[in-house]
Steps between C-alpha positions, in 0.01 A plus 500: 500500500777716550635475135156625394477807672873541382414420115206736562693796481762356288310390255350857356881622538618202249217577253573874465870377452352249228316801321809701454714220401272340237501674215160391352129485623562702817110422554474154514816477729343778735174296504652180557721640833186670626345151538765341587601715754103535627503074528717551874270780628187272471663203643628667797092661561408122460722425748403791772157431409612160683637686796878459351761751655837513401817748491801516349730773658867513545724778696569838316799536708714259678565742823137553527341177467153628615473728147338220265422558165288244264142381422220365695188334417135554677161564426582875412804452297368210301142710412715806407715317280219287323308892477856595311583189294135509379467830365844500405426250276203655351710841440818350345318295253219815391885692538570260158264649335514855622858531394477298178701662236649766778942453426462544896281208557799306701575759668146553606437121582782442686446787719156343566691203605772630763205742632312149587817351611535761763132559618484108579805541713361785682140308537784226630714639715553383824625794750511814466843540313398266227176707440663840485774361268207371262307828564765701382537263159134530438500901517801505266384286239128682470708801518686339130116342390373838543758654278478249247363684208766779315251649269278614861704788628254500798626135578882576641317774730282257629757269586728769666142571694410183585871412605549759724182530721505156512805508627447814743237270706800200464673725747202415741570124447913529590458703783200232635799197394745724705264567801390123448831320556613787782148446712474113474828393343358290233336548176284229469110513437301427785618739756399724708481900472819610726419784761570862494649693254597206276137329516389845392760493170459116472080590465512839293785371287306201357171696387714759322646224332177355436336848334743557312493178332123484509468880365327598801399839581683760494788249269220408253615719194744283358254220405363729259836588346586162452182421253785637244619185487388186322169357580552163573776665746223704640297192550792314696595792689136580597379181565677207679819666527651827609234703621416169718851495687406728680129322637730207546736639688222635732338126563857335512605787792144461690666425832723795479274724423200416732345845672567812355684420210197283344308806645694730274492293169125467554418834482770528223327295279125598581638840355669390214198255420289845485760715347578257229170393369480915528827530265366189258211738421692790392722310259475502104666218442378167559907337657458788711147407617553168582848659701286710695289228534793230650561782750205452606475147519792470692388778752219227556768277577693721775153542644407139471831387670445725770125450612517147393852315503703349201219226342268856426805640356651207310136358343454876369870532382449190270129586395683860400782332324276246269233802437768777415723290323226430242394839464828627442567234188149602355638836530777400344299341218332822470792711456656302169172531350450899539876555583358689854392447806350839457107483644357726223686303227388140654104618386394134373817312538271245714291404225812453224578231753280391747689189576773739690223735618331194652802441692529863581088538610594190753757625682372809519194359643660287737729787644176717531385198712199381308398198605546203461837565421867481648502868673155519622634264726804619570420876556224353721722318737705887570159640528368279749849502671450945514163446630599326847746853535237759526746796516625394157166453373 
């Protein structure tokens, strides 16, 4: 079991290698190490489905034996990374067809790839180190996603953007490693929020970390920028991926940041569910719509990890993930047939193909929580969670 959580990660890396080194149908060997890759991630949620634990961890440094670094499988690790291998899977092999014809195809695909490569070994990590060494991998590669395109000069400004406040809240995440390992001398998951001044650090640091990633309120504007880039990058990065670090990081850090600090990222995210649905209205294009719309969403998320613990959080994160990720490759579908995502210029586009705007009407459906479908569920487990906390009502 070990070698498969190993080989999870490892095997995205290999097939981005395997796109740049083959010099001929860059699609087929994408697709192929997409599933490939994806077979590991749904034997290891078999297996916690089971109640199968495991870790494989060895010492970062040999004077400090307590600093561990490697990969651990449970029931949240194994869901996240079946969440990412699935819809991974489903973006690299629409990606094949998106970039057909593009010189930069490999480039494109293979970036896909080591993106995956690194999000399953942050959804893997076990200890802190591990997970900020992944965290940091996964903001640098969206950073290169993002700025993909050369013909967009909006796209190397969003990926400056989306680098750098990103990586302004990261400061919140070192300085809750630092106070981590100073208060309680270890940086393993499971423990306990030290006292005084470093509990306080150890608390605040984490949510920062976690709204920045999330594009929480007031760090929400760089979602936006990034729709510059690709759309199936847009659907990766806004559904399963990114944007969900920083959720995950919340549930995985739920005994260190019990009281006020859940406190504080529930009323962050009850704003930035009302602000964003507020900024999704405003918007003329229909990327930046469903942006301002995953803002949203994941505001729902702080809110329902706060009021209602990590299953409210994690059932809505993969609900968001399969109904976003849909909508963003219809979008997608859209665009190459008007060459916009433009809302004036996408007048009829649903009824030149209503196969994608079928897809399109049914996630949209399902994230308005319509029932019976995925989020009606979902959005009523935070609801019901809000309602037993009157003052956040």
């Amino acid at each position: 079991m070990a070698a498969l959580l190993w080989l999870t990660v490892a095997l995205p890396v290999a097939g981005a290698l395997a796109v740049r080194a083959v010099p001929r149908f860059p699609g087929a060997v994408a697709s192929v190490a997409a599933a490939t890759a994806a077979v590991p991630a749904w034997v290891l949620l078999a297996a916690a489905a089971g109640g199968r634990e495991e870790r494989s961890v060895f010492s970062w440094l040999p004077s400090a034996p307590e600093l561990q670094v490697g990969l651990r499988l449970d029931s949240l690790s194994a869901a996240m990374a079946a969440t990412v291998a699935t819809v991974g899977l489903v973006v690299v092999v629409y990606s094949t067809g998106y970039f057909a014809g593009s010189p930069r195809a490999r480039s494109a695909l293979a970036g896909l790839l080591a993106f995956l490569a690194a999000m399953q070994g942050l959804v893997l990590a076990d200890g802190y180190l591990a997970l900020l060494v992944f965290w940091e991998l996964v903001g640098a590669s969206s950073a290169r996603l993002i700025a993909w395109s050369r013909d967009d000069p909006a796209a190397p400004a969003a990926a400056v953007r989306a680098f750098l406040t990103t990586r302004a809240a990261d400061v919140g995440f070192y300085l809750a490693v630092l106070a981590l390992y100073a208060g309680a001398g270890t940086l393993a998951f499971g423990v306990e929020r030290p006292d005084g001044p470093f509990g306080v650090l150890v608390g605040a640091g984490l949510v920062v970390a976690a709204m920045g990633k999330s594009a929480q309120v007031p760090l929400q504007t760089w979602l936006s920028a990034a729709m510059a880039g690709p759309t199936p990058v847009s659907a990766l990065l806004h559904s399963a991926t990114m944007v969900a670090a920083g959720v995950y990081l919340l549930v995985r850090s739920e005994t260190l940041l019990l009281g006020w600090p859940l406190e504080l990222a529930g009323w962050v995210g009850a704003l930035t569910a009302v602000l964003g649905a507020a900024i999704a209205l405003a918007q003329g294009d229909l990327k930046r719509v469903l942006a301002g719309s995953t803002t949203s969403q994941l505001g729902l998320m702080f809110l329902g990890m706060a009021a209602g613990g990590p299953a409210v959080a994690l059932f809505y994160l993969v609900v968001q993930a399969a109904g976003k990720a849909g909508m963003f490759l219809a979008a997608g579908i859209f665009q190459h047939e008007r060459g916009t995502t433009e809302l004036r210029r996408l007048a009829g586009a649903g009824r030149d193909d209503r196969a994608a705007f079928a897809c399109f009407a049914i996630g949209a459906a399902s994230i308005a929580a319509v029932p019976p479908l995925a989020a009606f569920w979902s959005k009523d487990a935070v609801f019901a969670a809000v309602w037993e906390r009157p003052a956040w009502l």
